[in-house]
C-alpha positions as CSV (number, residue, x, y, z in Angstrom):
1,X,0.0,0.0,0.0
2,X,1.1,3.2,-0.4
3,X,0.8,6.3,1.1
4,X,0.7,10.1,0.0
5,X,1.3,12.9,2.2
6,X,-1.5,15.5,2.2
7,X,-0.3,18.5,1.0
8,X,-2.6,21.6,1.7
9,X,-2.6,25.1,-0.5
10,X,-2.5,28.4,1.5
11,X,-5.3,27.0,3.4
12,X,-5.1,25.7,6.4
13,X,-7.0,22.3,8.0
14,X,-8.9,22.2,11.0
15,X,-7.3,20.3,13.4
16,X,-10.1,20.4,16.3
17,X,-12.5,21.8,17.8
18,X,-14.3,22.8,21.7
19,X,-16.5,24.5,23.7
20,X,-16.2,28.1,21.6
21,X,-13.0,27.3,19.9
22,X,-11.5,25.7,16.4
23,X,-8.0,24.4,16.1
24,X,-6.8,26.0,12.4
25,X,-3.1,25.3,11.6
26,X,-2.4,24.4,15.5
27,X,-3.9,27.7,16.5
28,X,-6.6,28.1,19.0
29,X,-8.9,30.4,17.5
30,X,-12.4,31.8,18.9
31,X,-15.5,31.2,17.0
32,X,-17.8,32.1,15.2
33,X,-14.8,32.0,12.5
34,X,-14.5,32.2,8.8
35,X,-11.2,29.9,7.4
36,X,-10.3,29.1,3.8
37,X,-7.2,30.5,1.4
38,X,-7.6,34.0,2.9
39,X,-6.5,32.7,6.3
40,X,-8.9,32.7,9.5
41,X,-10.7,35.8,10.6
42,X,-13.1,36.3,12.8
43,X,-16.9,36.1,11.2
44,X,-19.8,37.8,12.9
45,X,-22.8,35.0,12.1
46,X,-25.5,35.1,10.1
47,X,-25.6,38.8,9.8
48,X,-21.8,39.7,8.6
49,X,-22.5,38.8,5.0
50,X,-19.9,41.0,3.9
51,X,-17.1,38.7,5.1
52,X,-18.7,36.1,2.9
53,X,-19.1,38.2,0.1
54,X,-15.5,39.0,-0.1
55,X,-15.7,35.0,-1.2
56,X,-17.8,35.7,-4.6
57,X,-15.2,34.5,-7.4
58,X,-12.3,32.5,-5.2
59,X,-14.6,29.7,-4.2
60,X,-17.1,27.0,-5.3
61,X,-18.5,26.2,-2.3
62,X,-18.8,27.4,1.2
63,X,-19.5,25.0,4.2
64,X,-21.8,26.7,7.1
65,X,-21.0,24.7,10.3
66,X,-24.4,26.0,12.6
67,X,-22.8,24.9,16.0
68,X,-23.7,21.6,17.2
69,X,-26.2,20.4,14.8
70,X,-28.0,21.1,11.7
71,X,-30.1,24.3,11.5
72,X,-31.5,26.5,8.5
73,X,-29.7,29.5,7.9
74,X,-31.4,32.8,7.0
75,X,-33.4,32.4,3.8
76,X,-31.9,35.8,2.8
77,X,-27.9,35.0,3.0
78,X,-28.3,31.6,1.4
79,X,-30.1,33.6,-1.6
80,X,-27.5,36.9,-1.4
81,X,-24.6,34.1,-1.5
82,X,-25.9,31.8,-4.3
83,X,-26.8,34.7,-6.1
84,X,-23.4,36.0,-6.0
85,X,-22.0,32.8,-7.4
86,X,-21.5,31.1,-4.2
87,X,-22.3,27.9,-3.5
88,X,-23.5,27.3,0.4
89,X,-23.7,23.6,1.8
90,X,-25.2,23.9,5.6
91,X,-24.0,21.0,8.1
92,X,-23.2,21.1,12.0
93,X,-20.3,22.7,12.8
94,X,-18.4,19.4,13.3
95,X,-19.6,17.9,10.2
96,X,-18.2,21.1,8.3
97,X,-14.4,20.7,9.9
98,X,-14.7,17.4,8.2
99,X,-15.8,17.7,5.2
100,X,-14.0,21.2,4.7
101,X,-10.4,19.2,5.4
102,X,-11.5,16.9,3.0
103,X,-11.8,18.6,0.0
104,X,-9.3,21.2,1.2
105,X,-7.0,17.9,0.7
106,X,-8.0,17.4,-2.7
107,X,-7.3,20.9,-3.6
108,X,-10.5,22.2,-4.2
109,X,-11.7,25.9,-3.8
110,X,-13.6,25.8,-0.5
111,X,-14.1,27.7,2.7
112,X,-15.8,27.2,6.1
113,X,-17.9,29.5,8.2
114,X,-18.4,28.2,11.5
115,X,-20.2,28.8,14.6
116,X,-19.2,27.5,17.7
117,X,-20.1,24.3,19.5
118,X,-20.8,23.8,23.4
């Protein structure tokens, strides 16, 4: 068998996660959080759709993590997003770390918004 090392662009993975916190790079960070190719920066939930918007053009998709499980987001930044050419997949935050690492590995154009967990 053999094995490849994972080799991540300008991105950085989520290593982990807690109570209010995400692990990015080995960094403790505080959520709520935005991560991806721009680095981490802080995100203000639902209502800082500019952060997002600053997205439109360098990804395909963005992952919402809403805390510890699934919820809806607001009807009105799903539809400001995908009308700006964004794509929005919503999970629970911890399903989001995953699947964001995942296709960060494989090189693909993604970033995560996340809001904390308990």
């Amino acid at each position: 068998m053999r094995l490849n090392e994972v080799v991540y662009t300008d991105a950085e993975p989520i290593d982990g996660y807690g109570p209010g916190f995400f692990r990015i790079g080995g960094q403790k960070r505080e959520a709520p959080l935005v991560t991806g190719f721009m680095g981490t920066m802080s995100w203000g939930g639902y209502d800082d759709v500019e952060t997002l918007l600053a997205l439109e053009g360098e990804i395909d998709v963005l992952f919402v993590g809403t805390g510890d499980d699934v919820a809806h987001i607001p009807r009105a930044l799903r539809d400001t997003l995908e009308a700006k050419g964004v794509g929005v997949e919503v999970m629970s935050s911890p399903a989001a770390c995953r699947t964001y690492n995942v296709l960060l590995s494989e090189g693909r154009r993604v970033a995560v918004a996340l809001l904390p967990v308990t």
